[in-house]
Rosetta silent file (secondary structure, phi, psi, omega in degrees, C-alpha in Angstrom):
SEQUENCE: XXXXXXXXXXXXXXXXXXXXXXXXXXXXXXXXXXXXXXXXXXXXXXXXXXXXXXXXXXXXXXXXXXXXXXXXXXXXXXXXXXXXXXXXXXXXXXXXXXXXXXXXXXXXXXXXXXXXXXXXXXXXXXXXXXXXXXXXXXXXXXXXXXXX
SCORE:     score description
SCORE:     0.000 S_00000001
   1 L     0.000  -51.197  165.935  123.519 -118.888  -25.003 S_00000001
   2 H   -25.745  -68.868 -166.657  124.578 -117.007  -21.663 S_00000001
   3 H   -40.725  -39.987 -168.794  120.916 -117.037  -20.807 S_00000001
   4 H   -75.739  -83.397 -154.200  120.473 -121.181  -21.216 S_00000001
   5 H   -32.665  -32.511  175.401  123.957 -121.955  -19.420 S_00000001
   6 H   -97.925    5.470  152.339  122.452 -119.902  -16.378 S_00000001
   7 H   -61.530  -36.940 -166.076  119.377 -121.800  -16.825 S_00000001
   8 H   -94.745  -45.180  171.282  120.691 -124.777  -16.983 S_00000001
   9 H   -49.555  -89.713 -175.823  123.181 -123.989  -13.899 S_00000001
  10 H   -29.785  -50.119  169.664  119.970 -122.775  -11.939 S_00000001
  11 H   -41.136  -48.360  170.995  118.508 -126.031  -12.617 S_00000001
  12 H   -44.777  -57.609 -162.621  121.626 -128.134  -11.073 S_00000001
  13 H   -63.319  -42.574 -158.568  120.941 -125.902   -8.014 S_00000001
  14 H   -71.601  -62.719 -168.556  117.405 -126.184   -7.780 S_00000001
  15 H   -56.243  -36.570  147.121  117.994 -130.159   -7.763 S_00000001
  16 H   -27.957  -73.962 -142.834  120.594 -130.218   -5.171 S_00000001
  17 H   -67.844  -36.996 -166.307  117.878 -127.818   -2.701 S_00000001
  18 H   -62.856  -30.235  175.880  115.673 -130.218   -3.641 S_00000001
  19 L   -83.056   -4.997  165.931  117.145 -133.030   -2.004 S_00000001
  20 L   -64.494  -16.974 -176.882  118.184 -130.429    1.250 S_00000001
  21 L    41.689   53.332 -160.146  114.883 -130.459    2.521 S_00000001
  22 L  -155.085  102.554 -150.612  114.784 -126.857    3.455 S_00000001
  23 H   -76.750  -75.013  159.711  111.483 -125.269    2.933 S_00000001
  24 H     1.023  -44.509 -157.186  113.222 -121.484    3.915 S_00000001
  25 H   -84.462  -69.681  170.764  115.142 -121.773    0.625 S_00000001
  26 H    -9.553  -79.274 -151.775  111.845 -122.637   -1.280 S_00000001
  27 H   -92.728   14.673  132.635  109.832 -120.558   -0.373 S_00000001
  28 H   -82.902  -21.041 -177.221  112.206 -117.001   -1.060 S_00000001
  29 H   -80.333  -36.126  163.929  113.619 -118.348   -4.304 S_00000001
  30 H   -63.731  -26.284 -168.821  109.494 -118.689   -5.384 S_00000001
  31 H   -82.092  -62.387 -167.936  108.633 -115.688   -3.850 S_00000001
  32 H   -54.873  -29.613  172.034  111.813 -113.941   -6.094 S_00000001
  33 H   -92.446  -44.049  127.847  110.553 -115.535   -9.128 S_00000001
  34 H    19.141  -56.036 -169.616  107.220 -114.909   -8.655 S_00000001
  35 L  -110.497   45.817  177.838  107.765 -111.196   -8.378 S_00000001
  36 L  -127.348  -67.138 -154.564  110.670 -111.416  -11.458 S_00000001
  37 H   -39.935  -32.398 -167.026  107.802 -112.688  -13.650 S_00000001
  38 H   -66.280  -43.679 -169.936  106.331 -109.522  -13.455 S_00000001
  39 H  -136.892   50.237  160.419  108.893 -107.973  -15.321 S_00000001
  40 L   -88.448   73.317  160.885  110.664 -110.815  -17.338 S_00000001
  41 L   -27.562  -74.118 -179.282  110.319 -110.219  -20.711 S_00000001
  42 L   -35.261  -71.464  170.198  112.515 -113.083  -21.467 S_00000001
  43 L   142.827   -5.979 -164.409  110.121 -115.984  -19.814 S_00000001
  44 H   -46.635  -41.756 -169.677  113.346 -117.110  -17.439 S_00000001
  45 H   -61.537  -49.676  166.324  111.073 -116.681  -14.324 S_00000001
  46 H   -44.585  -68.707 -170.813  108.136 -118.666  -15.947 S_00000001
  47 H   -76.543   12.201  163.482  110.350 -121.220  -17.079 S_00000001
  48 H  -108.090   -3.290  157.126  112.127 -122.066  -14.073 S_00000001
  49 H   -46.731  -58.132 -177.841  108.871 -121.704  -11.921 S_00000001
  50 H   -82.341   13.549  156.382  107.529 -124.714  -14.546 S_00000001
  51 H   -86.006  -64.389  164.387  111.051 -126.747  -13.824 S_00000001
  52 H    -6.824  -65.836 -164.237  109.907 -126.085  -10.276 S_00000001
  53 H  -103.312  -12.046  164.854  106.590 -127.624  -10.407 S_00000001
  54 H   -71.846  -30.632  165.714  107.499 -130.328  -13.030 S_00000001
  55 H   -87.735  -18.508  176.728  110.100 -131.635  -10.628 S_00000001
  56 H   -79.527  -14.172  161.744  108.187 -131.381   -7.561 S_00000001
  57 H   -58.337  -95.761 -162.613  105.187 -133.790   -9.617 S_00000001
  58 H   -14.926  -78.416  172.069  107.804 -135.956  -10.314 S_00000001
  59 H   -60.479  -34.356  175.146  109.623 -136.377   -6.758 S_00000001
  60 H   -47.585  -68.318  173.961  105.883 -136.040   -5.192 S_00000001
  61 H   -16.206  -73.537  175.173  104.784 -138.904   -7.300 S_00000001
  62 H   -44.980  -42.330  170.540  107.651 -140.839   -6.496 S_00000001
  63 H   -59.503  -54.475  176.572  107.623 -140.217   -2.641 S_00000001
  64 H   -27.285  -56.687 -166.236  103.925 -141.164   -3.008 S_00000001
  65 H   -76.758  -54.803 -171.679  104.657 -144.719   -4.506 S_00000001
  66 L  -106.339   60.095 -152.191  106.981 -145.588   -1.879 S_00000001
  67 L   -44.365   95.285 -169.486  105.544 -144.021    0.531 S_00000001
  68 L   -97.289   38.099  171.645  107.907 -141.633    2.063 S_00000001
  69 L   -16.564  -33.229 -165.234  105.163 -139.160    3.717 S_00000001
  70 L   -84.264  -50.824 -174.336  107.575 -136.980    4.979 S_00000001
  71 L   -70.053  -64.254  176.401  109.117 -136.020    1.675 S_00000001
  72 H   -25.782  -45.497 -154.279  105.490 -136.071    0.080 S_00000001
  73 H   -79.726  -11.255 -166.393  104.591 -133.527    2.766 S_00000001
  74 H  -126.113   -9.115  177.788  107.708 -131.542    1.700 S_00000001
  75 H  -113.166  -29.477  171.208  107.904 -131.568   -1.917 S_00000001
  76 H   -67.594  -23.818  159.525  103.967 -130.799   -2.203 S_00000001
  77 H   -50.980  -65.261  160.591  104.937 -127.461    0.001 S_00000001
  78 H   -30.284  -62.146 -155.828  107.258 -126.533   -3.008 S_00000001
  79 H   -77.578   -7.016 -167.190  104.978 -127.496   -5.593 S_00000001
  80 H   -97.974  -15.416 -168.514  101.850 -125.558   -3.966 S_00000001
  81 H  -103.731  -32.492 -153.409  103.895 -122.173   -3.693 S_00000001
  82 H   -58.411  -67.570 -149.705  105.572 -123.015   -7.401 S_00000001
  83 L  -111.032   35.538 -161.903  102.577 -123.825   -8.448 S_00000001
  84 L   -40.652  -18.731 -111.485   99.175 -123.063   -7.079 S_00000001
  85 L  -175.775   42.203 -176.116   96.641 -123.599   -9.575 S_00000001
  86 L  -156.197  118.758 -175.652   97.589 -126.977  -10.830 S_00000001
  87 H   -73.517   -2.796  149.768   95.488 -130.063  -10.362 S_00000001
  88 H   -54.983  -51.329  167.235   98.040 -132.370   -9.811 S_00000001
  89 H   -33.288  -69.664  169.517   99.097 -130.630   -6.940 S_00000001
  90 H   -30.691  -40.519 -166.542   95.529 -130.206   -5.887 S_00000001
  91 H   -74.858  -60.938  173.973   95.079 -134.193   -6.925 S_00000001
  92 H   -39.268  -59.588 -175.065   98.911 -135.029   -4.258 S_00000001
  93 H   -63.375  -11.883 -167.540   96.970 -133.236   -1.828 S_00000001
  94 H   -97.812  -40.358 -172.568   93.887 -134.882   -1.700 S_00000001
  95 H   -78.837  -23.015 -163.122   96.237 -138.780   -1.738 S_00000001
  96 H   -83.522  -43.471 -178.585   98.291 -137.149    1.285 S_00000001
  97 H   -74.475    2.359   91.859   95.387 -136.216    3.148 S_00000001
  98 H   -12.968  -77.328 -176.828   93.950 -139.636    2.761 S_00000001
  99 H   -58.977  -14.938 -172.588   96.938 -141.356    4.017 S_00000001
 100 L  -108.984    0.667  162.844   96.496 -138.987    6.936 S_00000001
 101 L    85.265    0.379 -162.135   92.980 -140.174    7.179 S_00000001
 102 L   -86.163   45.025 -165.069   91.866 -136.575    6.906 S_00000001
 103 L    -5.406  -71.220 -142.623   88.111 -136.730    5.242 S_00000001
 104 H   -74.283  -58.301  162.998   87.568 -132.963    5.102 S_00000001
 105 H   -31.102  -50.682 -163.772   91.038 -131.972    3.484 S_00000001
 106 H   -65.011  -41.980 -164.749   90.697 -134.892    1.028 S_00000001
 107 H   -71.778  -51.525  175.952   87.298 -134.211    0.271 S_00000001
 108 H   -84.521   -7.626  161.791   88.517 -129.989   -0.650 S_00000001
 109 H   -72.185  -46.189 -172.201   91.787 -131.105   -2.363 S_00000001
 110 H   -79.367  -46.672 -173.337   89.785 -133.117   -4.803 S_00000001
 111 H   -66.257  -57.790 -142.905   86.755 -130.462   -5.424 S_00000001
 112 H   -84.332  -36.322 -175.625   89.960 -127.861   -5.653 S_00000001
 113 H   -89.460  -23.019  160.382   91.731 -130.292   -8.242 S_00000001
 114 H   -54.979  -79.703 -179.841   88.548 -130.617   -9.951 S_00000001
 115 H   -48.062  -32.868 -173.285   87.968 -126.936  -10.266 S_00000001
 116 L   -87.352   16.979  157.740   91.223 -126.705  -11.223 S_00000001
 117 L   122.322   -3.767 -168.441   90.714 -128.828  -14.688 S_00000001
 118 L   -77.406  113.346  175.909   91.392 -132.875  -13.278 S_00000001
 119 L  -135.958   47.403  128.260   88.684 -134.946  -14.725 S_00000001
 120 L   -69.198   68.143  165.946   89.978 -138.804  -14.187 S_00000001
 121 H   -39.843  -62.484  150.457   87.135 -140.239  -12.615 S_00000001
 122 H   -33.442  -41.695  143.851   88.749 -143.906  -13.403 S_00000001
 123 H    -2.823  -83.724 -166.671   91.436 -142.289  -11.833 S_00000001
 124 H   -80.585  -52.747  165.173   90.275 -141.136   -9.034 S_00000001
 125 H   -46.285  -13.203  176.026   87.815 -144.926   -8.221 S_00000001
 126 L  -129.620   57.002  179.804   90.712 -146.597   -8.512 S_00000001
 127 L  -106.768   92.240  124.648   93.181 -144.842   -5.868 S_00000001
 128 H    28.772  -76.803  154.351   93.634 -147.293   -3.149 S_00000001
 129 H   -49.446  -26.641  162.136   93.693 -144.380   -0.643 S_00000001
 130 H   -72.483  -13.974  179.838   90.771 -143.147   -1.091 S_00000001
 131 H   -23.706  -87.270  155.194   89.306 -146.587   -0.121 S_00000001
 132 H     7.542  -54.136 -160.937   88.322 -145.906    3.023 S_00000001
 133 H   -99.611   -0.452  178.543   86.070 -142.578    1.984 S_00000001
 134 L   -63.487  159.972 -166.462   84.012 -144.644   -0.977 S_00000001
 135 L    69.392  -24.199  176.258   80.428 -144.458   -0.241 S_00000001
 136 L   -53.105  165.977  156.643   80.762 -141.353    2.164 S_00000001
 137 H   -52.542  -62.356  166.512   78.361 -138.562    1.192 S_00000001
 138 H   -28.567  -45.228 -163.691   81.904 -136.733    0.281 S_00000001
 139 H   -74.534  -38.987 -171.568   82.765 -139.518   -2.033 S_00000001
 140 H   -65.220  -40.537  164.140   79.384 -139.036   -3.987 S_00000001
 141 H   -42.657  -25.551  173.839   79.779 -135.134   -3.570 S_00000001
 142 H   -87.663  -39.336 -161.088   83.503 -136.005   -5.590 S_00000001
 143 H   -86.915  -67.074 -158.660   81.811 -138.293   -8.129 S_00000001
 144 H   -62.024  -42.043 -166.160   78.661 -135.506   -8.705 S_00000001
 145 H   -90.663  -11.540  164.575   80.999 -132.573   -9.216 S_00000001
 146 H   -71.215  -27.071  169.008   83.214 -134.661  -12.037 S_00000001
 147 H   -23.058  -43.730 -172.152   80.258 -135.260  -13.123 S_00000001
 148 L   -77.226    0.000    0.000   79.517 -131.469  -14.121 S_00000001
């Protein structure tokens, strides 16, 4: 019971920092869990690493829809050190780099969100932001590797 209550505490904090916008914080309290994991029996470091990257989907998402770029650009920092390996991330990186008009990012955020297990092809044809890049070579190079 100790164990939840400072779980649960730690949570409270990490949603306060989140709303502080102060990447410094971030990225030593990830780095600290990160290296905890190694020798947490218990799982605390895994599970507040996956509070981590479940709230930074959330607020990314959410910046995303109303597009708040700034935040997007700042809660996808979080969720990429949280969380490295996780095609959602991978997918938020690929819509930010769109909105920034950035072909060649968008185009390795999607292959990288791919690789990393994302296969919504319906998904991905009907993102708004990508508009622009339909038809490119890249876009067929995106459509041929969900393909696989």
């Amino acid at each position: 019971i100790k164990q939840l209550n400072i779980e649960q505490q730690t949570h409270q904090t990490y949603l306060t920092h989140f709303q502080q916008t102060d990447l410094t914080y971030w990225h030593s309290q990830v780095a600290t869990l990160l290296k905890q994991q190694q020798t947490d029996s218990s799982g605390l470091a895994d599970r507040l690493l996956g509070f981590i990257s479940l709230v930074s989907y959330t607020y990314t998402q959410q910046a995303i829809r109303q597009q708040q770029w700034s935040l997007v650009e700042y809660y996808l920092a979080i969720y990429e050190k949280a969380d490295p390996s996780n095609a959602d991330c991978a997918y938020f990186n690929a819509l930010y780099a769109a909105h920034l008009n950035d072909k060649i990012a968008w185009k390795n955020h999607l292959l990288q969100a791919i690789k990393f297990g994302f296969t919504d092809r319906k998904k991905i044809e009907q993102e708004l932001l990508f508009g622009s890049f339909k038809g490119s070579l890249e876009w067929q190079q995106i459509l041929e590797a969900l393909a696989k």
